[in-house]
C-alpha distance (Angstrom), angle and dihedral (degrees) to the residues before:
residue distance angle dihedral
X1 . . .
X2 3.84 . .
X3 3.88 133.9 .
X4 3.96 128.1 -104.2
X5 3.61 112.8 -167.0
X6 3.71 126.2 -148.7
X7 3.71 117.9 -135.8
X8 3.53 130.7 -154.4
X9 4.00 99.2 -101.4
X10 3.67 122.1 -137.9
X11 3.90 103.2 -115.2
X12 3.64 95.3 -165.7
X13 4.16 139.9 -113.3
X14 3.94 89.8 98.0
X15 4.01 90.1 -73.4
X16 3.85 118.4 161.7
X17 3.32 102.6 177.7
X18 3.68 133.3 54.0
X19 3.91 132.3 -171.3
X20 3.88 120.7 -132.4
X21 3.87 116.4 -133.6
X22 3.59 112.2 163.1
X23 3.98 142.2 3.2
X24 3.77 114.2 -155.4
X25 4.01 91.8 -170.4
X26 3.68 133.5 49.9
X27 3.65 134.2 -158.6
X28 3.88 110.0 -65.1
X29 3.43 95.9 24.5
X30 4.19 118.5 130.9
X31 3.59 109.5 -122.0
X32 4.19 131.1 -159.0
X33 3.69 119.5 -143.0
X34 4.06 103.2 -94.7
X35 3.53 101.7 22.3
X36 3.84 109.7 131.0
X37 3.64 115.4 -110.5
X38 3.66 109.4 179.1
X39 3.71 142.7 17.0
X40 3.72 118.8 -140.8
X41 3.84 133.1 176.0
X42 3.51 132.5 -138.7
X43 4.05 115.1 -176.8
X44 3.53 99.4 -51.5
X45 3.71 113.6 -17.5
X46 3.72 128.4 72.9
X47 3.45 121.1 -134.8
X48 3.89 138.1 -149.6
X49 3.78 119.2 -128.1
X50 3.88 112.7 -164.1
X51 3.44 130.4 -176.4
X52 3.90 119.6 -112.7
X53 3.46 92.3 -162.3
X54 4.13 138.7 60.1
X55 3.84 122.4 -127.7
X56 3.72 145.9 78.1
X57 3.87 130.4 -57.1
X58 3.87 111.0 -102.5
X59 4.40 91.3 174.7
X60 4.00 141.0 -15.8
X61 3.47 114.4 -126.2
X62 3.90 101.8 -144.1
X63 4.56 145.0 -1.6
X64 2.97 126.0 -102.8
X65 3.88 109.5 -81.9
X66 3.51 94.5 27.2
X67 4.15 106.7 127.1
X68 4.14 104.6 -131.6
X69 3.73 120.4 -159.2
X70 3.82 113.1 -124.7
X71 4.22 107.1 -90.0
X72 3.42 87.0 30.8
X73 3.49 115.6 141.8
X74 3.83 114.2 -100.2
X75 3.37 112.7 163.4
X76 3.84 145.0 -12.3
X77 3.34 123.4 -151.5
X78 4.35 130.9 -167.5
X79 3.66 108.6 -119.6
X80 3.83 133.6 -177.6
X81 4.11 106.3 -100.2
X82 3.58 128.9 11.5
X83 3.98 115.6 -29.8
X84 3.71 133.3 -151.3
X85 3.76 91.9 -90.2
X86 3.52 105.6 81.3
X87 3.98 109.4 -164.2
X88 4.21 113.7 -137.7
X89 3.95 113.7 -89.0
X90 3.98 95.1 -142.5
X91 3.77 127.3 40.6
X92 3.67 127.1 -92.6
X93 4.07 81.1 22.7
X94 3.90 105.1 127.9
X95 3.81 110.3 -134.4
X96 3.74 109.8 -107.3
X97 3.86 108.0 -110.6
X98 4.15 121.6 -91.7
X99 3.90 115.4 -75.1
X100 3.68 105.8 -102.9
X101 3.35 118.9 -91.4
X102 3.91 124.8 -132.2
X103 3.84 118.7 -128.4
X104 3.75 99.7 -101.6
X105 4.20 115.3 -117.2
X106 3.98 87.4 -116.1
X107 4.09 87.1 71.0
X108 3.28 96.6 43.5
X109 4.06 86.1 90.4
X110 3.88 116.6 58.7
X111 3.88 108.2 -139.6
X112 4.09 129.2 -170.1
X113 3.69 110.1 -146.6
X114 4.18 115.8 -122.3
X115 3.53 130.6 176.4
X116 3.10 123.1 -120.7
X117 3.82 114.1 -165.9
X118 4.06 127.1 -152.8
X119 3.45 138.3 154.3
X120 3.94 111.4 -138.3
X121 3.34 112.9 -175.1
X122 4.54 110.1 -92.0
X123 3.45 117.3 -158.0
X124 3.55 92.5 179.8
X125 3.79 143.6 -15.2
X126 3.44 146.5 -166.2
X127 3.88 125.5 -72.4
X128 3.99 99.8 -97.6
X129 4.17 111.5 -114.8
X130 3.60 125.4 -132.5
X131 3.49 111.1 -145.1
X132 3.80 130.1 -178.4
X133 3.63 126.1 -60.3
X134 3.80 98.3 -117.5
X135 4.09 89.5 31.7
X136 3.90 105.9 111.3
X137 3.58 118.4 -144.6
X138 3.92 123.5 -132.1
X139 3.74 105.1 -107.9
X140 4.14 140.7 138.6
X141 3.59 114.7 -107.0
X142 3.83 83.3 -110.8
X143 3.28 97.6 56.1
X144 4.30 89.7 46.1
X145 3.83 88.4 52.7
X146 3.77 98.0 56.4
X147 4.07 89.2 40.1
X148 3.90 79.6 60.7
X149 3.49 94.5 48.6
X150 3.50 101.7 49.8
X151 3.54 91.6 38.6
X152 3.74 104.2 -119.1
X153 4.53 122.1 140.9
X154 3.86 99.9 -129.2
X155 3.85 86.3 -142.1
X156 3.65 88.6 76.2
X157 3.96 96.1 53.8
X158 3.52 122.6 97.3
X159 3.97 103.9 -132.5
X160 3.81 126.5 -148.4
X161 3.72 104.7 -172.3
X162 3.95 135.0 95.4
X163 3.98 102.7 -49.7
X164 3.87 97.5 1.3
X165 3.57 86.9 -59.3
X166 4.09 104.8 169.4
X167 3.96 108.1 -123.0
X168 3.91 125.8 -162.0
X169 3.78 83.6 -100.9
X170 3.68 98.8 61.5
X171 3.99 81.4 49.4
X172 4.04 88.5 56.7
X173 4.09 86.2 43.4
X174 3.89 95.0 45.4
X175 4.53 90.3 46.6
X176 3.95 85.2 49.1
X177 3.85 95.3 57.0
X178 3.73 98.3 34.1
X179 3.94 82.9 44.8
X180 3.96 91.7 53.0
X181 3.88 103.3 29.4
X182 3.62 102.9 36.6
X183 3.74 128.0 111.3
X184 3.79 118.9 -124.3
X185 3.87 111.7 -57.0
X186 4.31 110.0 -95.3
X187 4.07 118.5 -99.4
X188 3.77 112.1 -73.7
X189 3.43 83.3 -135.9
X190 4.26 95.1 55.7
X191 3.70 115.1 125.0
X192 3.72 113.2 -103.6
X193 3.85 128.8 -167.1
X194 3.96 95.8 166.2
X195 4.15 110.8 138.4
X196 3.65 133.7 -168.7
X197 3.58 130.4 -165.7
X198 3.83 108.8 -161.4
X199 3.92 113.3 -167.9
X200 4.11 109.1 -129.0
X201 3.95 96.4 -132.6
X202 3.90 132.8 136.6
X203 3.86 121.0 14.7
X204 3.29 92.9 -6.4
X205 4.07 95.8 60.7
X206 3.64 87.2 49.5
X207 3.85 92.3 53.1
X208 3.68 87.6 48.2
X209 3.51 91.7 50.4
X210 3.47 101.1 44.7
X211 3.81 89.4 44.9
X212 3.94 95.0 51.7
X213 3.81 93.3 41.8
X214 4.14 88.0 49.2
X215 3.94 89.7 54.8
X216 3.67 90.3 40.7
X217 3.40 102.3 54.1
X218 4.20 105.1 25.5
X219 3.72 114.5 69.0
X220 3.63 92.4 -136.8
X221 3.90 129.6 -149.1
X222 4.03 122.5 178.9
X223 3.52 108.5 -149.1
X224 4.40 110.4 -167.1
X225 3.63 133.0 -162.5
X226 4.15 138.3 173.4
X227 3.80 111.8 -132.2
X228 3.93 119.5 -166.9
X229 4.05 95.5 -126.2
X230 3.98 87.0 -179.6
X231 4.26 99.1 112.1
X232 3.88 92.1 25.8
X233 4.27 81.5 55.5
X234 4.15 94.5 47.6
X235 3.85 85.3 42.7
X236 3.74 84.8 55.9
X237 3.29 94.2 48.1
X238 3.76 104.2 50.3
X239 3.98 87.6 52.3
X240 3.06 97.1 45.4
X241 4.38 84.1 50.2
X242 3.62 94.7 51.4
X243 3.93 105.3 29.0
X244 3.84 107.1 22.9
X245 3.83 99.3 91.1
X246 4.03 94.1 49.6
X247 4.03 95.1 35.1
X248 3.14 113.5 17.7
X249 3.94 139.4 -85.9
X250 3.71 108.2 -83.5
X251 3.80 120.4 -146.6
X252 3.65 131.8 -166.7
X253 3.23 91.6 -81.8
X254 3.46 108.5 81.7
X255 3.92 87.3 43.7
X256 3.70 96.4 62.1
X257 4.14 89.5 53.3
X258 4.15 89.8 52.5
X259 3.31 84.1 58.1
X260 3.33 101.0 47.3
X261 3.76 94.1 49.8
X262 3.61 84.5 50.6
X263 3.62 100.3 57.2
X264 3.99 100.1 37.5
X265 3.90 84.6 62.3
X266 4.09 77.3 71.2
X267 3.65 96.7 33.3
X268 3.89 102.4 41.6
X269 3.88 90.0 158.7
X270 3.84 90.5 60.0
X271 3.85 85.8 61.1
X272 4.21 100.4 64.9
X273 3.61 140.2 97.6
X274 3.80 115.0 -136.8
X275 3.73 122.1 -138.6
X276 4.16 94.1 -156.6
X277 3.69 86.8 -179.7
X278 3.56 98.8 55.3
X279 4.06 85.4 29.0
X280 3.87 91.3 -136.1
X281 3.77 122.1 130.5
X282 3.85 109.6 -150.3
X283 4.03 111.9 -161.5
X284 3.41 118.6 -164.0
X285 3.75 129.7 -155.9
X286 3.88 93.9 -149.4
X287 3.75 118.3 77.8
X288 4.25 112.3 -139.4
X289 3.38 93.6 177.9
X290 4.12 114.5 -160.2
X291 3.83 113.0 -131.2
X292 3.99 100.6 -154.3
X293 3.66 97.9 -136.5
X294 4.48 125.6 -171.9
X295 3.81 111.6 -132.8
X296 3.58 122.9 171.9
X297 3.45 85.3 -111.8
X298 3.66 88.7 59.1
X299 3.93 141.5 -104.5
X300 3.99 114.7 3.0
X301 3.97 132.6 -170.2
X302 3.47 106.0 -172.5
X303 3.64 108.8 172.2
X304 4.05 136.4 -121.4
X305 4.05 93.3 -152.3
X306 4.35 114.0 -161.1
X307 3.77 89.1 24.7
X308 3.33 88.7 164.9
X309 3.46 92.9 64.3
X310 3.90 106.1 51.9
X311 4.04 129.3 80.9
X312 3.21 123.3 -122.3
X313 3.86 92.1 -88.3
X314 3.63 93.6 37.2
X315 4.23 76.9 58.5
X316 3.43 89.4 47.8
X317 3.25 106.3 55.6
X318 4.19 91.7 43.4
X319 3.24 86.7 50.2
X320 3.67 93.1 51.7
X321 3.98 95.7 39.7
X322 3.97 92.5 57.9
X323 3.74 91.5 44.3
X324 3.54 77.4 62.7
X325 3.25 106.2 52.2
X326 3.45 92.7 47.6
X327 3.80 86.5 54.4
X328 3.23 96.1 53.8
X329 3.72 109.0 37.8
X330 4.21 93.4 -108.1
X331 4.09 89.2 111.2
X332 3.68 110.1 128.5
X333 4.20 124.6 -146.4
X334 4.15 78.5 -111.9
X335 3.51 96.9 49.9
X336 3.90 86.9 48.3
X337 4.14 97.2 39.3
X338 3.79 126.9 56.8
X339 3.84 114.9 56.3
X340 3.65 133.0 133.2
X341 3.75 105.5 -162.6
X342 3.53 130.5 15.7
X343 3.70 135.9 -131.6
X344 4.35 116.7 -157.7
X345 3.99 131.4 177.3
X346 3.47 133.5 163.0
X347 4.10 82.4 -159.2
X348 4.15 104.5 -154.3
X349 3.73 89.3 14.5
X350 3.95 94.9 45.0
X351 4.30 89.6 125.6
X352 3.39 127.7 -130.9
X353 4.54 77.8 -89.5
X354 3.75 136.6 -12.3
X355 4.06 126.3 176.2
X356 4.09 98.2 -136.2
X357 4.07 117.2 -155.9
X358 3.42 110.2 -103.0
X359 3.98 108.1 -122.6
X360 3.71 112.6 -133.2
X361 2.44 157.6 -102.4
X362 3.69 77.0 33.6
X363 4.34 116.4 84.5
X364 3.99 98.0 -147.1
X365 3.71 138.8 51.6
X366 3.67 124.0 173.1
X367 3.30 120.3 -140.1
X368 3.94 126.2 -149.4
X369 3.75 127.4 -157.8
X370 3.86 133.3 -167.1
X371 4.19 119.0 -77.8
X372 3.59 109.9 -116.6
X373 4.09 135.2 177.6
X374 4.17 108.8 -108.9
X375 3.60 134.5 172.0
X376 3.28 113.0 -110.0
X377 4.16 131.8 -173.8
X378 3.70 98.7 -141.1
X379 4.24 113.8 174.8
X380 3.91 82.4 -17.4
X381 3.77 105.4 -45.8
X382 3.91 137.0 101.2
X383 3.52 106.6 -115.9
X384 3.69 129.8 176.1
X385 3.50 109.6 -128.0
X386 4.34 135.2 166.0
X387 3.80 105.9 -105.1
X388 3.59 127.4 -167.1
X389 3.98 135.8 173.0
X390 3.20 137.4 -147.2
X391 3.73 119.9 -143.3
X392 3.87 104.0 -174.2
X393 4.23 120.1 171.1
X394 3.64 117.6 -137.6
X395 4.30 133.4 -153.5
X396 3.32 95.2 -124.1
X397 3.79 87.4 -169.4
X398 3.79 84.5 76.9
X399 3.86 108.5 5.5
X400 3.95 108.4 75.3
X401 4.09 108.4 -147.1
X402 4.34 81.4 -109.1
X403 3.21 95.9 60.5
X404 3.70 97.9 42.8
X405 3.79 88.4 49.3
X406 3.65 96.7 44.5
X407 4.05 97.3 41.8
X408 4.47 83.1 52.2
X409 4.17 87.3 45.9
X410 3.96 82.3 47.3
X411 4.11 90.4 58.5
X412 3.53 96.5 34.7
X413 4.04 93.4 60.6
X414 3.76 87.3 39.5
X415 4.33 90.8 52.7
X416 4.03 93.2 42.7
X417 3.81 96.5 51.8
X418 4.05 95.5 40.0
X419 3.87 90.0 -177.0
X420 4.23 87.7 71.5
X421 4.02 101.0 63.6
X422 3.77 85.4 63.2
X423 4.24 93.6 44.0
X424 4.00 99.1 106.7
């Protein structure tokens, strides 16, 4: 028997350091050759680390959290013949160090976990396992968030996958049963005493990070106004009537980043990223405009590069294509890197108004809220009209509260007479 140690691989983009989120094995535990061992985060992308080799797990070279330098050791693993760790022929000869280990093709794609949720039809399932209160059940961070959601302890589900690992199907299978055998829910007003401590590791660090060192640095300034969405939503409407089964139905989306690429022809030093280190402000003349997008993973900005160059169903369907890839894991570090303004909505659950972190180095984010029907006195009468706002944040290091105003005045005359954001 010999010893083949896992290194941490170098993923790529000039990265030296690498965050570790998850194991999926533990020491003693039989491994097959590709079966993913580890997951491990690099800015905004999680990556899969599988094992080139079959065997069983002598030792784990780091927790969960911990930040690993690339060739690190991660993991060794007892294999049938020799190993890459070749142990010192004479005493007080130290062992010459692993060979190094090439970053397997399975990480060479980044990939952001999301749930998706069916219901296949069970006809039975395994007897769900208690384990021990401080054991930690093998599970995706996907499949730990909607455990949270719904309430459930992982220990108690029975999982299926590589290593007991609990998939979203054992999920569906343990909801079924406790949905069909279960006594009558508790009191809503039962005491409860229950606590959780949930580490902050992975995407959500970097979020954190990125969120504290935005507010830190940026002297931020939230700048709102109402928009009368009624003509841009009838316009919507009658494309979406006559056009949306051949191209595509169009929602408002694609709208809102017209405009924008309207108004920053105006407003050129809305559309920079600021180096406040360096002190230089770079201005760019292309708009690649961030679409803030939820994953289960977390917060997203995949980016629609050359805005300024697509229709509004050539928007669309960018639009819709990254949202995918986010979705399903296929995001790139250039499809996530790059922009120069950003675009976020919550969509249904916009709010009446929020004040969104800007994302630097960019200076701007706009900020979309939900449509709703208002009264409105227009020439004297009480209409009912759709209203929207747009709460946008500003870098007030470089944005003066003028320009702000005037560049969100800019987009709301462009949104409330549609017919302009097509006006060359």
């Amino acid at each position: 028997m010999g010893t083949h140690v896992i290194k941490m691989p170098d993923i790529g983009e000039g990265i030296a350091q690498v965050e570790l989120v998850e194991w999926f094995v533990k020491v003693g535990d039989m491994v097959s050759e590709d079966q993913v061992v580890a997951d491990v985060m690099t800015d905004k992308a999680t990556v899969d680390i599988p094992s080139p080799v079959a065997g069983r797990v002598l030792a784990l070279g780091g927790q969960p959290g911990e930040v690993m330098a690339v060739g690190s050791e991660l993991i060794r693993i007892e294999v049938e013949g020799a190993g890459n760790l070749r142990e010192s022929a004479a005493p007080g000869v130290a062992a010459p160090a692993a060979e190094p280990v090439a970053a397997p093709k399975a990480v060479a794609q980044a990939r952001v976990e999301v749930a998706i949720v069916s219901a296949p039809a069970i006809k039975s399932m395994p007897t769900p396992v208690a384990r021990e209160a401080n054991e930690r059940p093998l599970a995706s961070p996907a499949v730990r968030k909607r455990a949270w959601d719904a309430g459930i302890e992982l220990r108690f589900v029975q999982g299926t996958g590589p290593a007991g690992r609990v998939l979203h199907d054992d999920l569906d299978a343990y909801l079924a049963q406790d949905t069909s055998t279960s006594a009558a829910p508790a009191s809503g007003y039962a005491k409860r005493n229950d606590e959780q401590q949930i580490p902050v590791i992975g995407l959500r660090r970097k979020i954190a990070q990125r969120m504290q060192d935005a507010k830190r640095r940026a002297a931020h300034f939230s700048y709102v106004e109402e928009i009368d969405v009624t003509a841009l939503e009838e316009l919507r409407a009658q494309l979406n009537q006559k056009w949306g089964d051949s191209r595509g139905k169009l929602t408002l989306l694609p709208f809102l980043v017209r405009a924008m690429v309207v108004a920053l022809r105006d407003f050129p030093q809305i559309n920079v990223r600021y180096d406040d280190e360096a002190q230089i402000i770079t201005r760019f003349g292309a708009a690649h405009i961030g679409v803030a997008a939820q994953s289960d993973s977390g917060l997203m900005v995949p980016v629609v590069r050359h805005a300024e160059t697509l229709t509004l169903w050539g928007a669309a369907e960018e639009i819709a294509r990254l949202a995918n890839a986010v979705r399903t894991g296929k995001a790139t570090r250039e499809e996530l890197t790059g922009s120069t303004i950003t675009l976020t909505s919550l969509g249904a659950l916009g709010g009446i108004v929020s004040t969104p972190v800007v994302n630097l180095p960019e200076v701007a984010i706009i900020g979309v809220n939900r449509i709703v029907e208002r009264p409105m006195v227009i020439k004297g009468q009480i209409v009912i009209r759709k209203m929207m706002n747009l709460s946008s944040s500003f870098d007030h290091r470089v944005v003066d509260g003028m320009d702000a105003a005037q560049f969100i005045q800019a987009m709301r005359g462009l949104l409330e007479q549609p017919a302009t954001l097509f006006l060359e």
